[in-house]
C-alpha positions as CSV (number, residue, x, y, z in Angstrom):
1,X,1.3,61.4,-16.4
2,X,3.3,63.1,-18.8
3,X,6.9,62.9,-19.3
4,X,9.2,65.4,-20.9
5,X,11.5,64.0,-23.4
6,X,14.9,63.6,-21.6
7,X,12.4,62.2,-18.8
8,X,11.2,59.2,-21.6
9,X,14.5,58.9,-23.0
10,X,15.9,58.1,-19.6
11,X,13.1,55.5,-19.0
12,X,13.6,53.9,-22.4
13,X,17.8,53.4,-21.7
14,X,16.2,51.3,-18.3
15,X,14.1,50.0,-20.0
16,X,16.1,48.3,-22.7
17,X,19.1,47.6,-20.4
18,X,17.4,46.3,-17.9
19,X,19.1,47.8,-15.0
20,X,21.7,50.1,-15.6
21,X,24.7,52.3,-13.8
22,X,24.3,55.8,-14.0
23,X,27.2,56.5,-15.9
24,X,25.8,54.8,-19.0
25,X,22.7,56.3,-18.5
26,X,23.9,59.6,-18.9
27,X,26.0,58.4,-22.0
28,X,22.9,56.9,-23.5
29,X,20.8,59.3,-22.5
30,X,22.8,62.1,-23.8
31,X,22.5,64.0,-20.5
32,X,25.0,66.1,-18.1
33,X,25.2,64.9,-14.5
34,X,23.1,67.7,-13.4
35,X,20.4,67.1,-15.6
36,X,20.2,63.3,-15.1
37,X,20.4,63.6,-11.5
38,X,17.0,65.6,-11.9
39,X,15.4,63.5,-14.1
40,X,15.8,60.0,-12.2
41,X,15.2,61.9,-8.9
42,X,11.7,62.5,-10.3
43,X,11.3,59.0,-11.6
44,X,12.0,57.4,-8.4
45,X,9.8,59.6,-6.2
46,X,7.2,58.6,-8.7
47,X,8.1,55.0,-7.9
48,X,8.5,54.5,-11.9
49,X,12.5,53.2,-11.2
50,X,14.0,51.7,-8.4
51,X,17.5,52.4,-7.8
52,X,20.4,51.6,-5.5
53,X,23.3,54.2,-4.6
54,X,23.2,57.9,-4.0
55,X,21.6,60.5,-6.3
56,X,23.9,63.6,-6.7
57,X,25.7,64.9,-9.2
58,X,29.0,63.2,-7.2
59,X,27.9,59.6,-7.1
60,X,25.3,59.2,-9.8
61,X,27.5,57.7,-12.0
62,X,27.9,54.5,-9.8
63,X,24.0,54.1,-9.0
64,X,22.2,51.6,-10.7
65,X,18.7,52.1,-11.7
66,X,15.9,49.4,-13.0
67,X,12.0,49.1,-13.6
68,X,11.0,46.0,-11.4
69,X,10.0,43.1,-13.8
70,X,6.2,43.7,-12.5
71,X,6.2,47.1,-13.6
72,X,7.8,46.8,-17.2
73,X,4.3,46.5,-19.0
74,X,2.7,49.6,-17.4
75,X,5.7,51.5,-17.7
76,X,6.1,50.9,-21.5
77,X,3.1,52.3,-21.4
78,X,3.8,55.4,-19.6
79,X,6.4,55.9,-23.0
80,X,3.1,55.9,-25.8
C-alpha cells in the first residue's frame, strides 16, 4: 500500500500517542480539518485505525482514533 505523506504522518501521531482526539491530531499532524477528515476517513476504510466519534469537518476534533494493539507491528510497517 502506499501512503502519501500527510497519510504517514497521521499514522505516526496514532501511532506514538497511542490513541488520540482529533484535535491533536490535526495539531500534530499539521493538517486543516478538511484535510484530516480525508485522510483518517481513508485509514479507517482501510481498517489501518479504529476510531470512535463522527468524521466531518464539525466533530472531528472530538473523535478519537487508535491502531488496535494487534495491529501496531504490521502497521509500523506500512510507515518503512
Amino acid at each position: 500500500m502506499s501512503m502519501n505523506i500527510e497519510k504517514k504522518r497521521v499514522l505516526r501521531v496514532i501511532l506514538d500517542k497511542g490513541m488520540v482526539r482529533g484535535g491533536e491530531l490535526m495539531l500534530e499532524a499539521g493538517l486543516e480539518p478538511k484535510d484530516l477528515v480525508k485522510e483518517v476517513q481513508e485509514l479507517v476504510d482501510d481498517n489501518i485505525v479504529f476510531k470512535t466519534g463522527k468524521i466531518d469537518e464539525k466533530n472531528i476534533f472530538s473523535a478519537r482514533f487508535q491502531v488496535l494493539p494487534g495491529d501496531r507491528a504490521s502497521v509500523k510497517n506500512l510507515l518503512k
